[in-house]
C-alpha positions in Angstrom: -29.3 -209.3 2.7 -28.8 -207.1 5.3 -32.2 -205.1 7.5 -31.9 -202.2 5.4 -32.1 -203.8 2.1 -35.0 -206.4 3.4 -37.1 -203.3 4.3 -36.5 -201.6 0.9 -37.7 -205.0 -0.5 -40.8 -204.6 1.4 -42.4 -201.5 1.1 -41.1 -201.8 -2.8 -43.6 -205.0 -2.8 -46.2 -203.2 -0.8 -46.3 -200.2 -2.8 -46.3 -202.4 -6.2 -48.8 -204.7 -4.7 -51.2 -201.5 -3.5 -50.8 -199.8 -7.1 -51.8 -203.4 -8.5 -55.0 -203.4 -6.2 -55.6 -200.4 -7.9 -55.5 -201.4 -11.3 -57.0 -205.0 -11.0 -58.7 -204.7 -7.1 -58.2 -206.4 -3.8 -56.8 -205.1 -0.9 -55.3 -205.6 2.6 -51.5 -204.7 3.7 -50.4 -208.2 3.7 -51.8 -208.8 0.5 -50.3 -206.2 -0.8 -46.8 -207.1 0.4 -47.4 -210.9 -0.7 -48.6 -209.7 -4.3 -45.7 -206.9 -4.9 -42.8 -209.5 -3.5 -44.2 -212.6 -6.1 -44.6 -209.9 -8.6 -41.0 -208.6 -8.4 -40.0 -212.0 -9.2 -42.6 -212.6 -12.2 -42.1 -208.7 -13.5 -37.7 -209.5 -13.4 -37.8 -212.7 -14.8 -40.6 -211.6 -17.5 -38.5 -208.0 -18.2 -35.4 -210.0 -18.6 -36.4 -212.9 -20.6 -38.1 -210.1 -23.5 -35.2 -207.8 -23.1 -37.1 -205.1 -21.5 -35.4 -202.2 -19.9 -36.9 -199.7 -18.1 -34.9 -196.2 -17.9 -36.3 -193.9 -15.4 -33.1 -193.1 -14.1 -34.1 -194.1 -11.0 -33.6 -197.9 -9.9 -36.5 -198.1 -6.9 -38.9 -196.7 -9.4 -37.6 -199.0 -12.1 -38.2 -201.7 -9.5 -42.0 -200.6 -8.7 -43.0 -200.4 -12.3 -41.4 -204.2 -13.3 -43.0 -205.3 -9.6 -46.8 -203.7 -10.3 -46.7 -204.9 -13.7 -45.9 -208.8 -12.4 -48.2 -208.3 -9.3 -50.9 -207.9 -12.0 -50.1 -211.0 -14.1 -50.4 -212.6 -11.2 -54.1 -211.5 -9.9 -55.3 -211.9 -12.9 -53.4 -215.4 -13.5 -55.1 -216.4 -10.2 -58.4 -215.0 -10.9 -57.9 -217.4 -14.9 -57.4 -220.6 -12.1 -59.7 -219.3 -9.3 
């Protein structure tokens, strides 16, 4: 993974993670970050496993929707355990 494509990563998962804090709460930029990356995991593996596709015709904002839609399984996941 070259710079470029790490930095895409990151403000994906920062701008997934904010639009989760939205939806569910919290807040901080490194929160953020650390909810939207996790969440693009959970959100492609989930999405994959049912057969979900998402067609925007756009592949960053397919990315953001599948990644704020896993950050918020996992807030409230940890809020279940917490």
């Amino acid at each position: 993974m070259d710079a470029k494509a790490l930095l895409i990563f990151l403000v994906v998962g920062a701008v997934a993670g904010l639009l989760a804090s939205i939806v569910v709460g919290g807040g901080g930029l490194l929160y953020y970050v650390l909810i939207g990356v996790i969440g693009s995991f959970v959100g492609g593996f989930l999405f994959s496993t049912l057969k979900i596709n998402i067609a925007t015709g756009s592949p960053i904002v397919n990315q953001i929707i599948t990644s704020t839609i896993g950050a918020i399984i996992i807030v409230l996941l940890a809020r279940l355990i917490a």
